[in-house]
N, C-alpha and C positions, 0 to 999 in steps of 0.2 A: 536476375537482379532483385534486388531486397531493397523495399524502398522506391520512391518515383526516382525517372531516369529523367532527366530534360530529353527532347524528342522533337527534329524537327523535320519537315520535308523540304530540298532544295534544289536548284533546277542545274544543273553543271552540264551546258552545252545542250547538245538535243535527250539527256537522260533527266530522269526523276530518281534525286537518293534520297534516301531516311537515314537521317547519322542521330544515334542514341547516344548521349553522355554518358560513359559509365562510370565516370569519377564518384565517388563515395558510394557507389552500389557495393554488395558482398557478392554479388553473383560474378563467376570469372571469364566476364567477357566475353562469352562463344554461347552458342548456339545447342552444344554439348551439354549446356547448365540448365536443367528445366526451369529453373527460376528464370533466366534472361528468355527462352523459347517461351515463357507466357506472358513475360513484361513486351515482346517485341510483337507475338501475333497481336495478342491484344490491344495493341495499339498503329497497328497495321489494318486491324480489322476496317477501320471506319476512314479509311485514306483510298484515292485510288489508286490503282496500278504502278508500284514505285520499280524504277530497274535497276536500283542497287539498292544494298543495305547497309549501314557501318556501322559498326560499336567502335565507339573513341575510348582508348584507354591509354597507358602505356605503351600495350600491344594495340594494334589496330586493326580488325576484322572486316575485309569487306567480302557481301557475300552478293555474288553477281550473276545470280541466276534469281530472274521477275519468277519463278517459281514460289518461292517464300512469301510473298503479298498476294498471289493468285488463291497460295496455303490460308492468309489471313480472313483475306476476302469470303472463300469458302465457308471456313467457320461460322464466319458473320451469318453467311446467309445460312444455314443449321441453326443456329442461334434463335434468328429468325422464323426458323420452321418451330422451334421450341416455343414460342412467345404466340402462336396462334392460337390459341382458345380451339378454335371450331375444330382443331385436330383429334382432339385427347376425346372426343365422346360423341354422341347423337344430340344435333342441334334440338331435341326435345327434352332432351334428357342433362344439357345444360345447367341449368336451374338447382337441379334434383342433385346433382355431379359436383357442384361449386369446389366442395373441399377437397375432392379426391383429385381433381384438375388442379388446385390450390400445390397440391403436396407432389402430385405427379411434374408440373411446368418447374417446379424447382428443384425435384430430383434429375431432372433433363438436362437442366440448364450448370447444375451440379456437377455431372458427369461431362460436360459440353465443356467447364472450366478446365476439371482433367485431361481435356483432349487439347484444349488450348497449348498446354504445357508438356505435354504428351502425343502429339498427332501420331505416332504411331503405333499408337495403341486404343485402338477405338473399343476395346474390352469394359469399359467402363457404360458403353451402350449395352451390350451382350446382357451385362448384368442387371440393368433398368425390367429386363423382360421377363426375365427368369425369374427374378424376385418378385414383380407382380403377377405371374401365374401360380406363385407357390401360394401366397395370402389370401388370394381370390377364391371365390365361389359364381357361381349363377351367373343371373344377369350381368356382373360385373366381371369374371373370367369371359363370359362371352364379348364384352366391350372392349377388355382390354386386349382380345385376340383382331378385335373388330377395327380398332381404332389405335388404339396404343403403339400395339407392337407393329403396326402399318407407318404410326409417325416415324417409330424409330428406325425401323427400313431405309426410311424414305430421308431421314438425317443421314442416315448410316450410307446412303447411295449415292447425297450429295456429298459428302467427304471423299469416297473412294471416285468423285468423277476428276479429283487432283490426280493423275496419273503416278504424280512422283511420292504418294503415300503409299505407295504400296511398296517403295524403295529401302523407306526408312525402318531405321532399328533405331537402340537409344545412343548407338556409339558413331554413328554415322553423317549426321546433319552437315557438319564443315566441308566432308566428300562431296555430298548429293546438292548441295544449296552453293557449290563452289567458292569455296572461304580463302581468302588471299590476307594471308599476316602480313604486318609490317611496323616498324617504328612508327609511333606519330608522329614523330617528325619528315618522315619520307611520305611522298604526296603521291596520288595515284594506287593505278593498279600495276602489283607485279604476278604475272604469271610464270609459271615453271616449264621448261621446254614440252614439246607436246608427247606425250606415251610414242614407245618404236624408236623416237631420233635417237640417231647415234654419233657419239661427239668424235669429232674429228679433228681439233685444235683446243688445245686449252694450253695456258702462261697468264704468268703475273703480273699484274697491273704495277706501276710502279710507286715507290715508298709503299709499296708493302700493303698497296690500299686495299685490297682483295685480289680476284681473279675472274679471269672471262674464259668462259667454254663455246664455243664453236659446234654447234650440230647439223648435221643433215638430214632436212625431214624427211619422211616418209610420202607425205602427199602435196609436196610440196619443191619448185626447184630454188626455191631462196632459203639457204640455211638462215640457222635460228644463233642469234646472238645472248649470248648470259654473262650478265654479272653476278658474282657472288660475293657481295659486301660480307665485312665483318659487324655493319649496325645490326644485320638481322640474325645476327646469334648471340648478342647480349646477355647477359643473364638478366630475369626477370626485375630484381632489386637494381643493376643502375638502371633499367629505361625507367623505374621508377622514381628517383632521383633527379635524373632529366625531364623526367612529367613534370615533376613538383617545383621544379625550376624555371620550366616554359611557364608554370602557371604562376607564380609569381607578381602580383599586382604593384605595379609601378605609378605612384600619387604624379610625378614628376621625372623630365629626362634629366639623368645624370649631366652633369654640367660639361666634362667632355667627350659626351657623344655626338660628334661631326659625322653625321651617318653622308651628308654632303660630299664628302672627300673618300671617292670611292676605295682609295690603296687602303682608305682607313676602317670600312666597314665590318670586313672581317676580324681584322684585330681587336677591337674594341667589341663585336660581339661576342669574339674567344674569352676575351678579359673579363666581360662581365659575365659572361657563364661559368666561368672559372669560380670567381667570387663567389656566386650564388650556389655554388654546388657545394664548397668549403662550406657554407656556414647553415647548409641543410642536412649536411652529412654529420655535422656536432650533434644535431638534433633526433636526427631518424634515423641514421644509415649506419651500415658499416664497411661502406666501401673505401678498402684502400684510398688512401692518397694519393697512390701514384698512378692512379687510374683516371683520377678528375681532372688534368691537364688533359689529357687525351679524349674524354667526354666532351668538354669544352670546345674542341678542335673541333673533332667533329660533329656539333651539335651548331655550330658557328657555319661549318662547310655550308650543313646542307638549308640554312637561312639566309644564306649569299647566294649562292649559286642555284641552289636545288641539284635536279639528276644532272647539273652540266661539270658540276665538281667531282664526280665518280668517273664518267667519261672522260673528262679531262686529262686521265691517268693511263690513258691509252694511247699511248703511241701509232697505233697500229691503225685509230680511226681516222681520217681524213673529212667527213662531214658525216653532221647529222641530221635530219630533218622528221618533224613533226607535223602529220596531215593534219587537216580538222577535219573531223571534230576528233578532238585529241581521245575521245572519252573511247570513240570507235576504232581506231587506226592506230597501232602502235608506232613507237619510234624506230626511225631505221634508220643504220646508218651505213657507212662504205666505208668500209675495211680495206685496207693496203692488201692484205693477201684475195681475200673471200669475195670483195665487191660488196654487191648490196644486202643486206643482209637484215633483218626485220629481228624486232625483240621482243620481249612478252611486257614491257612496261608500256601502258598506258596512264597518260596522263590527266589534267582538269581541265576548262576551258578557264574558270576565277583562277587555278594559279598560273595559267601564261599568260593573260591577260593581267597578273598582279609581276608580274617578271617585265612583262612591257613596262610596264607604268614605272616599274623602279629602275628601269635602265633610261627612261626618256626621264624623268628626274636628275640622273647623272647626268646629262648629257643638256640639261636644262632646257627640254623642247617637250612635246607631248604627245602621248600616245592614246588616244580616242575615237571618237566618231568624225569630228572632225579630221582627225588628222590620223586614218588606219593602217598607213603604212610605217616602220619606224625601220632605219640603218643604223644600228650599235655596234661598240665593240666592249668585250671583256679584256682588256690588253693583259692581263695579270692570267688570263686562262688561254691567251693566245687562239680569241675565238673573235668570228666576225658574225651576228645575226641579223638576217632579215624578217624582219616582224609586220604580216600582214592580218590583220582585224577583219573578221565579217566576210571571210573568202569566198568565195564563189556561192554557192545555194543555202549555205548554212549561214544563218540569219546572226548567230551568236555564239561565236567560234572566234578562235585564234590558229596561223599556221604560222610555222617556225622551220627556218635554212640556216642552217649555221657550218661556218667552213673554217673547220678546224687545221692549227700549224702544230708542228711537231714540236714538242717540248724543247728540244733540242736540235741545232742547227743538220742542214745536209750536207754531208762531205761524198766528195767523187769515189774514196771509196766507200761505202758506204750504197753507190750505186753498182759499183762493180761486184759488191758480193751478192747484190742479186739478181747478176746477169743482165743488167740495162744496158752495159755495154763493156767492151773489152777494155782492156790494162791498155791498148796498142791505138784505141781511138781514144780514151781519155786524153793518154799523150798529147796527141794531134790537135786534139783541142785547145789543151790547154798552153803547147807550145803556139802557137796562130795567134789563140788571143792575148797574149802575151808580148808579142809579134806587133799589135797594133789591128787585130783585124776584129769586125762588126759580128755580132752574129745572132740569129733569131729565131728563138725556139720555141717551133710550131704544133700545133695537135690538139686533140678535143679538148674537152671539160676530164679533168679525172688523169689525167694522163702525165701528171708529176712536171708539168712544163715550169714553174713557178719555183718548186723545189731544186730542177736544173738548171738553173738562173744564178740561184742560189749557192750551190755548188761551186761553180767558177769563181765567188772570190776568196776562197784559200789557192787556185790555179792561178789568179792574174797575181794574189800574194802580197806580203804585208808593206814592202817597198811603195809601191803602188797607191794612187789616193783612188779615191772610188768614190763616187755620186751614187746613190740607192733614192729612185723616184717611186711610188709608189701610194697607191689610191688605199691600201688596209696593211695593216701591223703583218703582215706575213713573212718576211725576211727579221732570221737575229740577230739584229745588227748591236745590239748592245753583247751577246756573246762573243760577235768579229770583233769588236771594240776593245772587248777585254782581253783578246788574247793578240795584239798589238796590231789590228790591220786598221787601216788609217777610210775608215769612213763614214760619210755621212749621209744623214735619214733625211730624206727631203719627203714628206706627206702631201699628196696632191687630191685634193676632194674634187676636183671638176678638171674635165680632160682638159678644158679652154683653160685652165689654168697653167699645165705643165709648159706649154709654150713658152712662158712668160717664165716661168722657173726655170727652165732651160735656159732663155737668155741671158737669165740671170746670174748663172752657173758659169759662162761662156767665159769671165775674166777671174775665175777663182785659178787658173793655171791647166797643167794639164794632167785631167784626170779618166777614170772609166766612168763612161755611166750606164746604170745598170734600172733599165726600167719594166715594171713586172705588170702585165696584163694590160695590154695594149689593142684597147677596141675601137674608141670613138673615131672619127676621122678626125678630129683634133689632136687628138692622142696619137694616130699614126704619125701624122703631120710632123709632128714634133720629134718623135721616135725616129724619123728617115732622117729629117732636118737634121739632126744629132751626129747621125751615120756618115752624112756627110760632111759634118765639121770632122770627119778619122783622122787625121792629120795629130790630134793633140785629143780627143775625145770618142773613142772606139769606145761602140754601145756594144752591150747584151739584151736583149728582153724579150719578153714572151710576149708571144702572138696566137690570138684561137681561130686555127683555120686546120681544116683536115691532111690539107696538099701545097705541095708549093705551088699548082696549080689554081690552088682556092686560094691561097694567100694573093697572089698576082692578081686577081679577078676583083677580088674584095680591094685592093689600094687601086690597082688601075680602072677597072672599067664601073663599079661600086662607088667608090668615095673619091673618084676622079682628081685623082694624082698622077702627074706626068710618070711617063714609063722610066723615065730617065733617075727618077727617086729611088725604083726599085734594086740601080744599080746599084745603090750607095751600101748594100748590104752583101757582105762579104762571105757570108757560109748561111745555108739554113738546117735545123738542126732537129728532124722530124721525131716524132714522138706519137704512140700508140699505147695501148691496151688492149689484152686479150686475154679470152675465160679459160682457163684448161679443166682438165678435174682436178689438179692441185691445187685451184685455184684464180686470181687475177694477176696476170707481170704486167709491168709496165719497161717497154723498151722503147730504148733510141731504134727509130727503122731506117734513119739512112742520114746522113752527113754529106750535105751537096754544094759544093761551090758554086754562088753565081758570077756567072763570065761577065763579061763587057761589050765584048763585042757583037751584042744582035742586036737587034731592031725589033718593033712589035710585039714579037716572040721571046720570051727570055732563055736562054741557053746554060745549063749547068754542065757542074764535073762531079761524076758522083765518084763522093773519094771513099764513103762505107755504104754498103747497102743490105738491108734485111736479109739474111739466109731461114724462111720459117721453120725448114722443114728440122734445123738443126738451132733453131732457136740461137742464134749467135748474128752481131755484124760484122761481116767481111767487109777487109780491104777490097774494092773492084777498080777506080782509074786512080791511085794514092801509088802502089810501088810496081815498080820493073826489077823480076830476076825470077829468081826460083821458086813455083808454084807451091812448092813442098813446105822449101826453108818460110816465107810469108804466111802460110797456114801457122809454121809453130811461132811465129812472131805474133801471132794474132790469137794466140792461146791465153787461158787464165793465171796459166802457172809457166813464168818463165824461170823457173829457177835451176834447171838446165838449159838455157840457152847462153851462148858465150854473147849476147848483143855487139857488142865492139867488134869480134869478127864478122858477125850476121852482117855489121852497117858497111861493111865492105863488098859482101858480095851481093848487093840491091841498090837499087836506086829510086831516085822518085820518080815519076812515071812521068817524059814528056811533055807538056800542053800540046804540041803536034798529034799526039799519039792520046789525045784524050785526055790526058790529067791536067795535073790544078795550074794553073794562068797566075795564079796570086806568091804561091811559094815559090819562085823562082824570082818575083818581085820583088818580096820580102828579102830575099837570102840579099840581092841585088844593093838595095837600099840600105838596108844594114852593113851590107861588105864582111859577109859570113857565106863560107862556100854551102851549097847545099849538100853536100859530104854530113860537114859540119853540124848542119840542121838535124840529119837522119841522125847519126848519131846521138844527137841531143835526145832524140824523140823515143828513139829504142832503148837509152838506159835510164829514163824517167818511166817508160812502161815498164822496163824490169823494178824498179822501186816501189811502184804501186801494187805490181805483181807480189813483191815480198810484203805486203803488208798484209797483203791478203791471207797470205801464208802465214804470217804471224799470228792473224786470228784466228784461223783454222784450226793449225796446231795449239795454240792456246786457251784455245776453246772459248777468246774473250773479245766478246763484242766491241768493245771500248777501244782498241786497237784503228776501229773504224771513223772512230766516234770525233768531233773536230779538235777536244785538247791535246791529242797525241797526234791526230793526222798533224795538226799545226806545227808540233815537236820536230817532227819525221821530214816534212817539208822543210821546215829551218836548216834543219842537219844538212838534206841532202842540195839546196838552194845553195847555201852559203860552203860548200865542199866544190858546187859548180863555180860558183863565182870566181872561186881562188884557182881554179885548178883548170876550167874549159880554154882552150878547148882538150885535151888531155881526158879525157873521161874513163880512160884507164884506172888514173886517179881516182877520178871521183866515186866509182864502183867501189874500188879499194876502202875508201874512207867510207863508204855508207855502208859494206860487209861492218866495219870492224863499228861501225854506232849499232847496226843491228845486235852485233854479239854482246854488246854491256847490256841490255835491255834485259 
């Protein structure tokens, strides 16, 4: 650095950083430049123990090894040993010595400068010695062997007691002092995976935003998560551009900036980066134009959101959460495939604590000491966070949960491509709840029950009116909306609430209703009460309980609800996760009918049940016939199976004999033979089956994706409609929509 830097030290959670300005210095920002390595010791010298370092520029340098202020500190005290008088001579001989002590403490302290800017090269002492033995005679070469070359030792010994000067060359400091670059605009530290890992998943984030690589460490059993933005390969001239932009002094706020109106804050931050970029680029730049719309964008991103804008772009994350002290514990999040999975970003305690406060401004409440907990949502990032202040031991800290929805809606297939369940249980499902029947989908935290929920309304389909109850923005119900399924978003902040919206609901006609994440005993209260209006209001919704044994424990003997509530519930629809070395799946583990007729005790028909060893769910009390033919019915790929004949030679398996009490009700009340029914169920699993196949061989995800499932469904719904019971037909007509595609 050339020229004073501004220079300050500040406290970010439980650390001590020093961030140098390097705005209008000539030195270029690293540690590499002997000019910045003597503007930063030097002024490190008289500070205590700092555990970061940053040069602000452009580029942003943090370097996170307390080694470099131990390096400053050092010198100091060398420095110190130069500025002793009684060193350089014989306390008698003081007096007599003045000028040669005069000329010697300022060759020391000369050479002590060089080292400043140089620590690794203490050659600059070497030569204080040599050159005074040459000049020397007498009494004076015997002093300066005596006393002299003793100080400079004894400098020379406090220097080398820095272990890591003996590390350093002149090309090395960013290696050895641990140098992490980054945009200034991007907050925190990012580290790079750790030396050894080897990546085992890497894909593209979407729109193009970068790319995430997947490793498995070495010392470690939770792989390592990376982003690889395109901010941090900019060319040098735009982040300077964008510096010059951030710095920009504003007398007054633009008349309409409504930072107030959250859809608005992005936009109006793009627009006015935009501006400012055009009319600094006139001046100094030469960057393309068609590059400042794109700087603006993302110069906008990461002022709105921070790192939750980059995440956001990943599909594949499910939540993320930030320990405190953010400074010490990186972010980690749970990946759909991988699990839990930890990152090299570390974040501030001032900027999640400035993320609280701007999101409790939106939401017009507050986030502080009085009030350290905060509930927000991003709806525009399809994120939910929970924001806790001053967590547990850490006096002055922020921790961050945030439980991220998928960009994009869940379709059934979509679970079928990856093996949650078969073509031949979706059916089943989806014909039952279609059918009029209740159903509750159970399993830990993690375990996609929410997402499954979700699913079923392209299955109950767009005929259908739908009630969606719900405590957070988790369901896309504006994407169902748009592609013509008729429902609506009922938002429920307090469980004692939804009671009273369900009543409320009770005279809107006869609809689904579909309510997600069902804890309180208010909440179940309501959820059961619902089940049992099935007559005109057959529920779906998620439940967190391990078991249908834990589920029954927790309503009946827990939140004490008669047994008879539990009846009201017509299928329960279990759900797990489990680690392989590929990975984390998340599967359906078993589809159980609950019966009616017990007492105490509740009694099912298990109609799928978990097969581990072959990772797939079998039919086990659902059909009667051929052990053989029901395996290939129960396949991914039916597209050798004739179904129409298959539904001839099977049937549905008894309630006598163990199977379902409910479908033979259903078939009953409707006045549809249960022929009829199988049928039905075996050429909508061949449908689902070919789609699969479509994406297979087409090698395109989007086949899965809910604009086309929507398509595919219309087609082959309205081919039923006309045509059932006939489904000879309706195979016919949905080969020949396949083959225009």
């Amino acid at each position: 650095m050339v020229g004073p830097a501004s220079f300050e030290v500040k406290e970010s959670g439980p650390l001590k950083v020093a961030e140098f300005d390097c705005h209008g210095c000539e030195g270029l920002c690293t540690l590499t430049d002997p000019r910045c390595r003597a503007d930063v010791i030097d002024k490190l010298r008289t500070e205590g123990e700092v555990d970061q370092v940053i040069l602000t520029g452009p580029i942003c340098r943090v370097y996170c090894s307390r080694e470099l202020s131990k390096l400053a500190r050092t010198i100091a005290a060398a420095q110190q040993l130069a500025l002793d008088r009684t060193l350089y001579a014989a306390k008698e001989e003081e007096k007599r010595c003045v000028k040669c002590i005069n000329e010697r403490t300022i060759l020391v302290m000369k050479a002590l400068d060089q080292i400043v800017a140089n620590p690794h090269d203490l050659g600059p002492l070497d030569d204080l010695v040599a050159n005074a033995r040459k000049k020397l005679k007498g009494d004076c070469k015997s002093c300066t062997d005596e006393h002299f070359a003793k100080l400079v030792e004894s400098i020379k010994s406090t220097l080398k007691g820095v272990d890591i000067l003996k590390r350093l060359s002149p090309t090395n400091y960013d290696a050895v002092f641990v140098a992490r670059m980054r945009p200034f605009f991007v907050e925190g530290v990012w580290h790079p995976p750790p030396r050894q890992a080897s990546l085992i998943e890497s894909y593209e984030l979407s729109d193009k935003r970068g790319k995430v690589r997947i490793y498995e460490q070495p010392s470690s059993p939770v792989p390592y998560y990376e982003l690889d933005l395109p901010e941090f390969k900019l060319p040098v001239e735009q982040l300077g551009l964008l510096d010059a932009a951030f710095r920009v002094k504003i007398e007054e706020a633009p008349g309409h900036a409504r930072f107030a109106y959250s859809t608005r804050m992005r936009s109006f931050a793009e627009e006015w980066y935009n501006t400012l970029l055009h009319m600094l680029r006139e001046k100094e730049s030469s960057v393309p134009t068609t590059e400042l719309q794109k700087l603006a964008k993302l110069m906008a991103a990461w002022l709105t959101y921070r790192v939750l804008e980059p995440l956001n772009h990943d599909d594949r994350i499910t939540d993320i959460y930030i320990p405190a002290p953010p400074e010490l514990q990186p972010i980690v999040v749970e990946h759909e495939r991988w699990g839990k999975c930890e990152t090299g970003i570390y974040l501030t305690t001032p900027s999640l604590l400035g993320l609280g406060e701007t999101l409790a401004s939106r939401l017009g409440t507050a986030f502080d000491e009085v009030h350290p907990q905060l509930d927000a949502e991003i709806p525009e990032l399809g994120m939910r966070l929970f924001l806790s202040r001053y967590p547990a031991i850490w006096s002055r800290s922020v921790e961050i949960a945030i439980r991220r929805r998928r960009s994009t809606p869940w379709t059934q297939p979509l679970f079928l491509d990856r093996g949650t369940l078969t073509p031949l249980a979706s059916s089943v499902l989806g014909n039952v709840l279609r059918l009029g029947s209740s159903a509750f989908v159970i399993g830990e935290m993690g375990t996609a029950k929410t997402s499954q929920v979700e699913t079923y309304i392209p299955e109950i389909g767009p005929q259908q009116r739908i009630v969606a109850f719900q405590d957070t923005e988790e369901l896309h119900i504006e994407d169902f909306v748009k592609h013509g399924y008729k429902l609506a978003n009922v938002r429920v902040s307090d469980p004692e609430h939804l009671e009273r919206q369900v009543n409320a609901f009770l005279r809107g006609g006869a609809s689904y209703w579909l309510i997600t994440e069902v804890r309180a005993a208010e909440a179940v209260r309501a959820a059961l009460g619902a089940a049992a209006r099935q007559g005109s209001q057959p529920v779906v919704a998620s439940f967190h309980a391990r078991s249908k044994r834990e589920m029954f424990d927790l309503i009946v003997h827990i939140m004490g609800l008669h047994e008879a509530a539990f009846k009201y519930i017509d299928f329960i629809i279990s759900t797990a996760r489990f680690s392989t070395p590929g990975g984390t799946i998340r599967r359906i583990v078993e589809v159980a009918e609950v019966l009616k007729d017990w007492r105490e005790e509740p009694k099912y028909a298990e109609l799928f049940v978990d097969d581990r060893k072959r990772d797939t769910l079998v039919p086990e009390k659902l059909l009667s016939g051929s052990k053989k033919l029901i395996k290939r019915l129960n396949a991914r790929d039916l597209s050798k199976v004739d179904v129409i004949e298959a539904a001839k030679k099977i049937e549905f398996l008894p309630p006598e004999r163990g199977g379902s009490q409910l479908i033979p009700q259903l078939c009953k009340r409707l006045a549809i033979d249960e022929d009829e029914l199988l049928t039905s169920i075996l050429a909508e699993a061949r449908m689902k089956s070919d789609l699969l196949g479509l994406a297979k061989k087409s090698g395109d995800p989007s086949y899965l994706e809910l604009p086309f499932t929507n398509l595919a469904y219309n087609a082959y719904f309205s081919s039923v409609k006309r045509n059932a019971p006939n489904y000879k037909r309706v195979m016919e007509d949905w080969r020949v929509w396949l083959k225009k595609l």
